[in-house]
C-alpha positions as CSV (number, residue, x, y, z in Angstrom):
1,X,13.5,-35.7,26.1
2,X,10.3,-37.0,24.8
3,X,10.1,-40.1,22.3
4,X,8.8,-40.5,18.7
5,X,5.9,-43.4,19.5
6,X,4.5,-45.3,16.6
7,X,1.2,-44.4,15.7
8,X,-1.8,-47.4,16.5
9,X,-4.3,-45.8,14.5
10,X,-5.4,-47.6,11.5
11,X,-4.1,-47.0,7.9
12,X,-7.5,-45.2,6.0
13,X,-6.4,-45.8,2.3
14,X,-8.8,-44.3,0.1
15,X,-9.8,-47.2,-2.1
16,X,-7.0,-48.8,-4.9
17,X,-8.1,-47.6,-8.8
18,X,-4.8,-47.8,-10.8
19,X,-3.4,-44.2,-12.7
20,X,-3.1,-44.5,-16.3
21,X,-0.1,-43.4,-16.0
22,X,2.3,-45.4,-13.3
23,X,5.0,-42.8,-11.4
24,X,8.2,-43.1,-12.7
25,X,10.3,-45.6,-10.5
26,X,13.9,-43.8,-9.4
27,X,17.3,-45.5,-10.8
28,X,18.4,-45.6,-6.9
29,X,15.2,-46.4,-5.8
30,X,16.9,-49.4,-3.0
31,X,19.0,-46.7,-1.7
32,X,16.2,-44.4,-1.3
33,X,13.8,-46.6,0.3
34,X,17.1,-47.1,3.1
35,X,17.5,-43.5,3.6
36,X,13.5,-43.1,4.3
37,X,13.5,-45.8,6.8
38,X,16.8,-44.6,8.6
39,X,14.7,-41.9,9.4
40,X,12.4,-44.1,11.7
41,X,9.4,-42.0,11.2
42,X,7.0,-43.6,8.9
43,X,3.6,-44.7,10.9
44,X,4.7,-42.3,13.4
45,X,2.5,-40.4,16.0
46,X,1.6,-36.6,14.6
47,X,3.8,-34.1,15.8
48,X,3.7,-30.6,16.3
49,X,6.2,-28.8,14.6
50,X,5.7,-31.2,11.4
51,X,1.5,-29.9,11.5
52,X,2.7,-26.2,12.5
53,X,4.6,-26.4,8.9
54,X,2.2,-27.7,6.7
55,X,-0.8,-25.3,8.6
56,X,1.8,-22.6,7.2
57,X,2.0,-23.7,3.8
58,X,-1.7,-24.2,3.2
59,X,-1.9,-20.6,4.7
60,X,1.0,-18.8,2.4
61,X,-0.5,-21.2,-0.6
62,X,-3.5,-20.1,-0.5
63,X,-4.8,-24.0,-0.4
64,X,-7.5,-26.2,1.4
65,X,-5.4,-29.0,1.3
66,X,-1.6,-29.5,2.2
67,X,0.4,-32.5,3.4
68,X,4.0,-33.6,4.2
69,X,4.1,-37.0,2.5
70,X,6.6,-39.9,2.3
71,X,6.8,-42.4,-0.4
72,X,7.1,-45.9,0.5
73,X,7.4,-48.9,-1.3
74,X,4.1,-49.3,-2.2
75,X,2.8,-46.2,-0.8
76,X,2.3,-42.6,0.1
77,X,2.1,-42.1,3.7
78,X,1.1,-38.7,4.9
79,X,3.3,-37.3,8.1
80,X,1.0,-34.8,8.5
81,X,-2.0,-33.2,6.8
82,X,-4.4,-30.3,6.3
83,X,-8.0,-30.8,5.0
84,X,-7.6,-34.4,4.2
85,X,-9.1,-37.3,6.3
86,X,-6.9,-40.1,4.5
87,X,-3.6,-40.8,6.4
88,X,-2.1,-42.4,3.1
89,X,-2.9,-43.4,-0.8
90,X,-1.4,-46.0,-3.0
91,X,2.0,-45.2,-4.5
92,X,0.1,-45.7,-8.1
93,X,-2.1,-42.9,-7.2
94,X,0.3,-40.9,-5.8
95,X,1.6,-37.2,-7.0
96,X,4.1,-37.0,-5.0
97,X,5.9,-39.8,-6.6
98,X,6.1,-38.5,-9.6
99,X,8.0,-35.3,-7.9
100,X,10.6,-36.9,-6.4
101,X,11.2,-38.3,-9.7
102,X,12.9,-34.4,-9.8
103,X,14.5,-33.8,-6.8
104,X,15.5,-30.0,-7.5
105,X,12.3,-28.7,-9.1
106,X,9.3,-27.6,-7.5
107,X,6.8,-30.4,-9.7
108,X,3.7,-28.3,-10.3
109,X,0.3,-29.5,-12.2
110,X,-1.8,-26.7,-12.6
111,X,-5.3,-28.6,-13.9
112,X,-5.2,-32.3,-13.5
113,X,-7.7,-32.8,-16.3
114,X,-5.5,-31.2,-18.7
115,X,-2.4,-33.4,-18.3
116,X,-2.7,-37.1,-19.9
117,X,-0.6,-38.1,-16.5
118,X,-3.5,-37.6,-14.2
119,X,-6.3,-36.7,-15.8
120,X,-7.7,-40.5,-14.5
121,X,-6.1,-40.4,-11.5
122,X,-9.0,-42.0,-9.3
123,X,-8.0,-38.7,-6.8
124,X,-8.5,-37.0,-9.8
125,X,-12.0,-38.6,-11.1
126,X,-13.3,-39.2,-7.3
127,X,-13.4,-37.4,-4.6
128,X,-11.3,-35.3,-3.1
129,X,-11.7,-34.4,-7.2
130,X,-8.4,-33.0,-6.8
131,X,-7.6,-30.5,-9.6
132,X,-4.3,-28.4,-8.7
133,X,-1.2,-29.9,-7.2
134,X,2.1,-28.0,-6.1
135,X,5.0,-30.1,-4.2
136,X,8.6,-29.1,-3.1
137,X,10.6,-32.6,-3.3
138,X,12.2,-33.4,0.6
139,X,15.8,-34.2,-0.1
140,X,17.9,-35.6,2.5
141,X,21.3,-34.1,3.1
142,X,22.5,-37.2,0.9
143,X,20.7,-36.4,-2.2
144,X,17.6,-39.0,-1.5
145,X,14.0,-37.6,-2.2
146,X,11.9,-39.0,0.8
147,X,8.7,-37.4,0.0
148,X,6.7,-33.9,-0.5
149,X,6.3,-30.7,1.2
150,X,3.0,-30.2,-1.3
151,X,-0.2,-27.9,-1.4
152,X,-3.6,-28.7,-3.7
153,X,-6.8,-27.9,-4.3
154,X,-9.9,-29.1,-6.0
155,X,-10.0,-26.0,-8.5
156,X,-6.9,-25.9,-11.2
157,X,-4.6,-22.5,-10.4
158,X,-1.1,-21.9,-9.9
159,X,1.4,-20.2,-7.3
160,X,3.0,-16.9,-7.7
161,X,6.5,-16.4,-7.6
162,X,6.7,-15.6,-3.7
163,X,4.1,-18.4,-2.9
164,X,6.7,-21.1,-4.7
165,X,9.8,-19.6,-3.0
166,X,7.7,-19.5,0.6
167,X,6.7,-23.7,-0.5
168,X,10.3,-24.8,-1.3
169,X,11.5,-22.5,2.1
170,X,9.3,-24.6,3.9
171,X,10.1,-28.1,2.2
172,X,13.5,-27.3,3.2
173,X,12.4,-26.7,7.2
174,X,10.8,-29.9,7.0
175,X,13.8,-31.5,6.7
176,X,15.8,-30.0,8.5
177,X,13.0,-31.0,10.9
178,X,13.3,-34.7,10.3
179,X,17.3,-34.2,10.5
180,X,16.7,-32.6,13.9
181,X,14.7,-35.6,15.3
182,X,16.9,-38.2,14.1
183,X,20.0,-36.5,15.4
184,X,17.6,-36.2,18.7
185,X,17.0,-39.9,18.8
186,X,20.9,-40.8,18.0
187,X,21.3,-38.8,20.8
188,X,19.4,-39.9,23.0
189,X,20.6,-43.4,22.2
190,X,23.9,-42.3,23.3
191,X,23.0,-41.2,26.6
192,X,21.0,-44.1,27.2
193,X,24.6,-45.7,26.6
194,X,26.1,-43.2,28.6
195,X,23.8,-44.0,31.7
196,X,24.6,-47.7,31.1
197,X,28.2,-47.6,31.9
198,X,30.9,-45.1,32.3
199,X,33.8,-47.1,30.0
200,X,31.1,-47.0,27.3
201,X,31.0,-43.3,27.5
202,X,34.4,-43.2,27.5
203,X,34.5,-45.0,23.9
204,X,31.9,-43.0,22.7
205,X,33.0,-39.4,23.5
206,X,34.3,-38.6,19.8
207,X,31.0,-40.2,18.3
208,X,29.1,-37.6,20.1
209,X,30.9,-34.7,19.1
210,X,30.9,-35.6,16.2
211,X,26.9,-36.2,15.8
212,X,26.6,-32.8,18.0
213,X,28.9,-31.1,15.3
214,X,27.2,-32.5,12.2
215,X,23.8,-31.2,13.6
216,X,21.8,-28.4,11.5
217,X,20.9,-27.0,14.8
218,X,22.9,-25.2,17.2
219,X,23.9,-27.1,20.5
220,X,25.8,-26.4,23.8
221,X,26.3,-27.7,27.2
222,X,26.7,-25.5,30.3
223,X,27.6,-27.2,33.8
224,X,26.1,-26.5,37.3
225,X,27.8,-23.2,37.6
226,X,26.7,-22.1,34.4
227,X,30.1,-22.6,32.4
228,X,29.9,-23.2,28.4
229,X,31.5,-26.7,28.9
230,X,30.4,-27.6,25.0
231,X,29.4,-25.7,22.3
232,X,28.9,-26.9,18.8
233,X,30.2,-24.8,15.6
234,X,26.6,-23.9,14.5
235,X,25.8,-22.7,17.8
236,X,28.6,-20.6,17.3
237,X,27.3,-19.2,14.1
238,X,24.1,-18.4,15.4
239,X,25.4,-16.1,18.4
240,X,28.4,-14.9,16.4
241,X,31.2,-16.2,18.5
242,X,33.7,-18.6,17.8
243,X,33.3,-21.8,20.5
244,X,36.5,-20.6,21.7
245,X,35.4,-17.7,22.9
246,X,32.4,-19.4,24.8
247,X,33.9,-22.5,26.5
248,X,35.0,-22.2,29.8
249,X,33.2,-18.6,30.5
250,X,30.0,-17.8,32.6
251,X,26.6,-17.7,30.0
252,X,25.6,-14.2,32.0
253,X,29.1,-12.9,31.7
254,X,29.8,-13.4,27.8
255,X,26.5,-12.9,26.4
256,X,25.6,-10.5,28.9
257,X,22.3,-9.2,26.9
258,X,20.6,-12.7,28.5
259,X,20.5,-11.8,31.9
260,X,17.3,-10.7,33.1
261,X,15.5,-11.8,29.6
262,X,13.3,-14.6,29.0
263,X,16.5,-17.0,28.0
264,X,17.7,-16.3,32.0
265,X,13.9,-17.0,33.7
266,X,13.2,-20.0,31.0
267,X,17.1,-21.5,32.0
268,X,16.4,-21.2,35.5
269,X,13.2,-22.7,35.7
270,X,14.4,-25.7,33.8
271,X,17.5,-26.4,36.3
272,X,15.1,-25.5,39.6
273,X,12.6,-27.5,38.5
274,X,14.0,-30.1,36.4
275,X,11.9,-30.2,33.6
276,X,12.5,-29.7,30.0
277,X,11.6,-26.2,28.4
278,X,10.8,-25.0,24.7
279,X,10.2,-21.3,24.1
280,X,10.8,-19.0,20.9
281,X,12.8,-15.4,21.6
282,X,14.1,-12.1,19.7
283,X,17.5,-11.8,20.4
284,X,18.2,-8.1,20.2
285,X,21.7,-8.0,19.7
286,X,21.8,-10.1,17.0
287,X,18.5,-9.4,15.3
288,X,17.0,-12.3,15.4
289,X,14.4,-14.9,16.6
290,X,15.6,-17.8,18.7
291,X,13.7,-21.0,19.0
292,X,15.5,-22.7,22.3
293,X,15.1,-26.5,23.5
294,X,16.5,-26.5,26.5
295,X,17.1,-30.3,29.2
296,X,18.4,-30.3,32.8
297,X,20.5,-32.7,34.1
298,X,22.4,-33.5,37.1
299,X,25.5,-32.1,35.1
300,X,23.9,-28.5,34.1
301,X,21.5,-27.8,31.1
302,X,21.8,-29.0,27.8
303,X,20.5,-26.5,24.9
304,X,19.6,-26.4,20.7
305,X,18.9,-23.3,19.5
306,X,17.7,-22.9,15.9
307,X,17.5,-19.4,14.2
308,X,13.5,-19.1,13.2
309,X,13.8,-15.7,12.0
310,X,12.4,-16.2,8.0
311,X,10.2,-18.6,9.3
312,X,9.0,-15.8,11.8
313,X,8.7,-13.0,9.2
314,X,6.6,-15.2,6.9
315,X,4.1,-15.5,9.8
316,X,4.0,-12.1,10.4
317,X,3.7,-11.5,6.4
318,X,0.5,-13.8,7.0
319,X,-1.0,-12.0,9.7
320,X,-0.7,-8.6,8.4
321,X,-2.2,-10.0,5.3
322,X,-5.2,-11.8,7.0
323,X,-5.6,-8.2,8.3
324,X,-5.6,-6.5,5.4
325,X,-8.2,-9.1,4.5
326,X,-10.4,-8.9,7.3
327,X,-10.1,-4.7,6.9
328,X,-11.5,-5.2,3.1
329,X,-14.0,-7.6,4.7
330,X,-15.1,-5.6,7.0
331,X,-15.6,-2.2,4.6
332,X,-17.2,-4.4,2.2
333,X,-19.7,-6.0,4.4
334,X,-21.3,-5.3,7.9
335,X,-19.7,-6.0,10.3
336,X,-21.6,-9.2,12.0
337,X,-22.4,-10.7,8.3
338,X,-18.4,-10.4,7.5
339,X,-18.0,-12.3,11.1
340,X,-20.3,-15.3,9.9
341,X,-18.8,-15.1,6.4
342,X,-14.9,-15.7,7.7
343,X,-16.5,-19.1,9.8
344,X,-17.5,-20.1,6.7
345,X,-21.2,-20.3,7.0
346,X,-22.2,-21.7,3.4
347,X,-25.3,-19.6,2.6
348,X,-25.7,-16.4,4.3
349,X,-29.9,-15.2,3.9
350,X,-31.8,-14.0,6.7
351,X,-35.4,-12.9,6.7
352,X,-36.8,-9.6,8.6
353,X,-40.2,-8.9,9.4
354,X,-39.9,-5.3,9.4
355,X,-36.8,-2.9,8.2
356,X,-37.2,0.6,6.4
357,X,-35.4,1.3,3.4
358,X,-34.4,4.8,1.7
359,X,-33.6,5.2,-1.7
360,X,-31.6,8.6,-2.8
361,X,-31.2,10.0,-6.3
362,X,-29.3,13.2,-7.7
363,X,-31.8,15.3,-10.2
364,X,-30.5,16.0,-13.5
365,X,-27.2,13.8,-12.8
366,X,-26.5,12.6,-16.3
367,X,-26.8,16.5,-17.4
368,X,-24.8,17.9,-14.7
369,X,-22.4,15.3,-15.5
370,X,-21.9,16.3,-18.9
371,X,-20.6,19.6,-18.1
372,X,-18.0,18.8,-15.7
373,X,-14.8,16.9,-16.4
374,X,-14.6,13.2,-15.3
375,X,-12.0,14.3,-12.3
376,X,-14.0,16.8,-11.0
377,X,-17.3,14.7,-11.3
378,X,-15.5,12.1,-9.2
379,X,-14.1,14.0,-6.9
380,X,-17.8,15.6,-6.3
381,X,-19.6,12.3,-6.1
382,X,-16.9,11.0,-3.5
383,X,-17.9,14.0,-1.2
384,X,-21.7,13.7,-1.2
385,X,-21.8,9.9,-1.0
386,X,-19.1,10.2,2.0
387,X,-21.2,12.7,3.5
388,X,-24.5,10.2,3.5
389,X,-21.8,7.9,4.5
390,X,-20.8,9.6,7.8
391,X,-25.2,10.3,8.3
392,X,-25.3,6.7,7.7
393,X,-22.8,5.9,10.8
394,X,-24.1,8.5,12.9
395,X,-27.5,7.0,12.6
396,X,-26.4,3.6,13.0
397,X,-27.7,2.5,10.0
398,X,-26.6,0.3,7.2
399,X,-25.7,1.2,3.5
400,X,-26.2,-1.7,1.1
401,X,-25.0,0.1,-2.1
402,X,-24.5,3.0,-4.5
403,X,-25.4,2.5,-8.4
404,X,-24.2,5.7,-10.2
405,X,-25.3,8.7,-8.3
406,X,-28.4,6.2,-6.3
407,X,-27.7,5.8,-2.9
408,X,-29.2,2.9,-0.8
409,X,-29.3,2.7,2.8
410,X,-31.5,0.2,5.2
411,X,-32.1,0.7,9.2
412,X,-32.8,-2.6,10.5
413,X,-30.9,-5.1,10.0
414,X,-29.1,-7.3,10.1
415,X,-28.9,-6.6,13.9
416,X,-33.2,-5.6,14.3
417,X,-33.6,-2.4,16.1
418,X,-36.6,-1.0,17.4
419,X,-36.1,2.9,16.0
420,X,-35.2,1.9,12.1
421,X,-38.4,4.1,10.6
422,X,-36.9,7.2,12.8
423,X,-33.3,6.5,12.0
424,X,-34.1,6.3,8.2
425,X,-36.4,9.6,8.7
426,X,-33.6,11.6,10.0
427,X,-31.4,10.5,7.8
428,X,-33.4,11.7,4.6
429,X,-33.8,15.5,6.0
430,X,-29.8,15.3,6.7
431,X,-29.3,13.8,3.3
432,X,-31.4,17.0,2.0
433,X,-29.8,19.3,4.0
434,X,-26.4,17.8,3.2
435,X,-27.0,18.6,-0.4
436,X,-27.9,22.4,0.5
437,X,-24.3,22.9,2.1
438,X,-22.8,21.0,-0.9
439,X,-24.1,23.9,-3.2
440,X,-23.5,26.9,-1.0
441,X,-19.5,25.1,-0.7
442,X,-19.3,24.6,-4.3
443,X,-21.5,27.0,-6.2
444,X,-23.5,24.3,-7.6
445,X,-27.5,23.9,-8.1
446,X,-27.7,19.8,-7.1
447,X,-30.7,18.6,-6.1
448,X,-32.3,15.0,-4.4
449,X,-35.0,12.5,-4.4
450,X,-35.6,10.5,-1.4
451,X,-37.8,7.7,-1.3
452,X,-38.8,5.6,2.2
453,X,-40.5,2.4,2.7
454,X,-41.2,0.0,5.4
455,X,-41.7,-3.5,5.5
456,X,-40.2,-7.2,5.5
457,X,-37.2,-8.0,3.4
458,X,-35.2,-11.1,2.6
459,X,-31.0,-10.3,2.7
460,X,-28.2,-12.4,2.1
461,X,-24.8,-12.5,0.3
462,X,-23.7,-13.2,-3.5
463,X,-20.9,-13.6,-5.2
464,X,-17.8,-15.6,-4.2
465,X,-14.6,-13.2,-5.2
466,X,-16.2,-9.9,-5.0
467,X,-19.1,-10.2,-1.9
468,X,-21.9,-8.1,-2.0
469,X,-24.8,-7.8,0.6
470,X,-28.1,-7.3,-1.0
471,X,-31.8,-7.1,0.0
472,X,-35.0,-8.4,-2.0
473,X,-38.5,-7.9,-2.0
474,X,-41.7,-5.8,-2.7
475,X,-40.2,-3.7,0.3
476,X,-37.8,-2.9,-1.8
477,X,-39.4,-2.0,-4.8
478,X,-41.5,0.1,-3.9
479,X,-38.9,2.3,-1.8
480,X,-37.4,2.8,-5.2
481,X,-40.7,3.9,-6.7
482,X,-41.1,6.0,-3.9
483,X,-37.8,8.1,-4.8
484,X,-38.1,8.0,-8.9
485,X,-42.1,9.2,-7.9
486,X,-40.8,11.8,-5.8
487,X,-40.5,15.4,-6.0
488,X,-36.5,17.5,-5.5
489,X,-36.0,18.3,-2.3
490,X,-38.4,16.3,-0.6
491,X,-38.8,12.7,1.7
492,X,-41.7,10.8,0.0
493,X,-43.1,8.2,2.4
494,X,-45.5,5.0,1.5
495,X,-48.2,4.8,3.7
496,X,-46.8,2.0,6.3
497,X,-44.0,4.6,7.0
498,X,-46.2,7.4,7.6
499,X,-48.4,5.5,10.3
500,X,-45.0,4.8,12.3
501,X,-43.6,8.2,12.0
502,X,-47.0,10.2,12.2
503,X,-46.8,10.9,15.7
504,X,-43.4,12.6,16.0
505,X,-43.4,14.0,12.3
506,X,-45.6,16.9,10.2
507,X,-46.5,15.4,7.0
508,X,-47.9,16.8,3.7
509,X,-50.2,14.2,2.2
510,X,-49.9,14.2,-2.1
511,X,-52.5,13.3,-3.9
512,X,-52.8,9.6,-5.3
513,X,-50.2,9.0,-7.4
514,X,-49.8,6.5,-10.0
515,X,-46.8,3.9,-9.4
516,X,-45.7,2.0,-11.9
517,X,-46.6,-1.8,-11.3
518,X,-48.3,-0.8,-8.2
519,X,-51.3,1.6,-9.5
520,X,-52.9,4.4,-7.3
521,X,-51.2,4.4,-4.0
522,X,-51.0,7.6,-1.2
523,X,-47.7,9.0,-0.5
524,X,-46.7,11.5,1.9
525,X,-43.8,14.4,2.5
526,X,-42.6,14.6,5.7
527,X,-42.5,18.6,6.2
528,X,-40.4,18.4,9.5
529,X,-40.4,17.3,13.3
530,X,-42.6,17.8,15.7
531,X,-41.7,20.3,18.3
């Protein structure tokens, strides 16, 4: 069973400015202070299942920044943290201490700078400039706020109604947590006694039943043969069977759904090998997940079990929402920009030497769409712009954007490819003749623009709720002349496109055309390809 060692790093208090306003000081603060340091934990080594909590909360919260924190005499001391290199802060400075102040509310600040209590709050006026704070108090089975389960953030916001529910859920499984490994360490005191001498075990038999019985987590003891020789009442609770019905009887024979199941190969491992097991398991019969620790001893195996099941649902809630997140990610934006946006690349621009760009217009839109009801006019749009989108994917292109009945679509980038101008070529005759089987379906006399131009581009992404990837330059511009210059039912091609596409494609050369803020430039229609 593996020991709580006291941390030797070195306390990193962020420097001492005093808070306007002191936290309030609680009437039984003596009494507090002795609860906290019963727990033996302050300056202690990081642990797991403490870090695996507070990664959760930040996650459900939605924040950068969440820390289980414990508030000493003179300080707050931070158990464990998320996004914060400090390991603890002055009690003058500290949130927290005005939470436990409340012990049965959730304390929640949502702008700093709007509340007289903080608003000079040196975490507040220096960095980490912290603006939002949300903290669940942690109160001991006795009634004693110890500390904070709390989430914040450098922008003020608040929580919604399931995200304060999911915080104080979570305040109360660290805890329990902190009840677990003290019972753990009483107990392991007592078998140190145990080892020591037999007449002490003796006169100490009722103290551990007792400690085993007061536990929040479920405990039994089987011997060598696999009997139930101990088996606490929350154990019982958990599997649904009085300790009566348990002690005495073979594990395989009364909970028969174990054998063969990862409880039966994780047991056996631990008595064959003698070593200590952890593992997490749905329990069929009952419904419900099982997190086991499980120590061998010359006697048999020794076993807490602790039902994880809202814990597990909450982390599955999260995954299928960071799905759903990546999915609207991934439709929004292609597919490797959306990969470097998620690792949090700061500024995503890129430069290309050479991409072709199409620009597509519907003739006569705004009068077409005044004779046709709004439903119908969506419902018409949605099937020609899902039609360029499905030309778009089969020419592995990339479409940057519609703007009313526009459509914009660039082959290129932002992986290079070497067959962009042709891709982009092919894709403005299927555009056209896409339009020809929308009127022959549909009885309607629509017709398109299509404008081409090749050249270097600069793209990145804006925005910061809604993302959008964009491209910018002359290329650009004058791929849009080229379709607003154009003629119904035809490509229109600058000149750098032509020279890359002459040799495969029949062209019809216009005319010079006047452009606006370009002057006289040649175009060309491509007429078809060659055979």
């Amino acid at each position: 069973m593996s020991k709580h060692k006291k941390s030797q790093r070195s306390p990193q208090p962020i420097s001492p400015k005093p808070a306007v306003h002191a936290p309030p000081i609680p009437s039984n603060e003596a009494e507090r202070l002795e609860a906290l340091k019963q727990y033996n934990i302050l300056d202690s080594m990081p642990e797991e299942a403490f870090d695996e909590l507070t990664e959760l909360a930040a996650q459900i919260c939605g924040s950068p920044i969440s820390l289980v924190s414990l508030t000493d005499s003179h300080r707050q001391w931070f158990k464990s943290k998320v996004g914060i290199d400090a390991v603890e802060v002055p009690r003058e400075q500290a949130f927290c201490a005005h939470a436990i102040a409340k012990p049965d509310d959730l304390f929640v600040i949502p702008n700093m700078l709007e509340d007289e209590r903080f608003a000079e709050n040196p975490l507040v006026t220096n960095d980490p400039s912290i603006r939002f704070y949300a903290g669940t108090p942690l109160v001991t089975p006795d009634g004693f706020p110890l500390g904070t389960l709390c989430v914040l953030d450098r922008i003020p916001r608040n929580l919604t109604p399931e995200q304060r529910k999911a915080l104080q859920v979570l305040g109360r499984q660290v805890i329990a947590q902190m009840e677990l490994r003290l019972q753990i360490e009483k107990l392991e005191r007592q078998i140190n006694r145990y080892q020591q001498a037999e007449a002490q075990l003796r006169a100490s038999d009722q103290q551990v039943v007792d400690l085993l019985e007061g536990m929040t987590d479920g405990f039994w003891a089987l011997d060598r043969q696999w009997r139930f020789t101990f088996v606490n009442q929350k154990a019982g609770q958990i599997l649904q069977k009085s300790p009566e019905e348990l002690l005495g009887k073979v594990i395989w024979d009364v909970l028969s759904d174990l054998a063969g199941s990862k409880f039966d190969e994780e047991f056996h491992n631990a008595v064959t090998q003698q070593v200590s097991v952890n593992f997490e398991e749905f329990y069929a019969p009952l419904g419900r997940w099982i997190e086991v620790r499980a120590f061998p001893s010359y006697e048999g195996l020794s076993a807490f079990i602790h039902d994880i099941t809202i814990r597990r649902v909450m982390e599955e809630a999260l995954r299928y929402q960071q799905e759903q997140a990546d999915r609207l990610l991934s439709n929004t934006l292609p597919g490797p920009i959306a990969k470097r946006l998620k690792l949090q690349e700061d500024t995503i621009a890129d430069s290309f030497e050479e991409v072709t760009i199409l620009f597509a217009d519907l003739v006569n839109f705004t009068q077409w769409a005044s004779e046709i009801t709004p439903t119908a006019l969506v419902s018409y749009l949605n099937e020609i712009f899902s039609a360029f989108d499905q030309l778009t994917e089969k020419h592995g292109l990339e479409k940057i954007k519609t703007i009313g009945d526009a459509y914009m679509v660039a082959g290129g980038l932002p992986i290079p490819s070497d067959h962009h101008v042709e891709a982009i070529a092919e894709m403005g005759l299927d555009m056209l003749s896409a339009i020809v089987q929308f009127n022959t379906k549909h009885g309607t006399k629509l017709n398109l623009c299509v404008g081409i131009n090749t050249g270097p581009v600069i793209a990145g992404v804006i925005g910061t709720k809604k993302f959008s990837y964009d491209l910018w330059g002359d290329t650009v511009n004058i791929a849009s002349r080229m379709e607003s210059h154009g003629l119904p039912g035809r490509v229109q091609v600058t000149e750098a496109t032509y020279h890359h596409l002459k040799t495969h494609y029949t062209f019809e050369k216009r005319d010079i055309i006047e452009v606006k803020g370009k002057g006289s430039m040649q175009t060309y229609l491509i007429t078809g390809k060659k055979t």
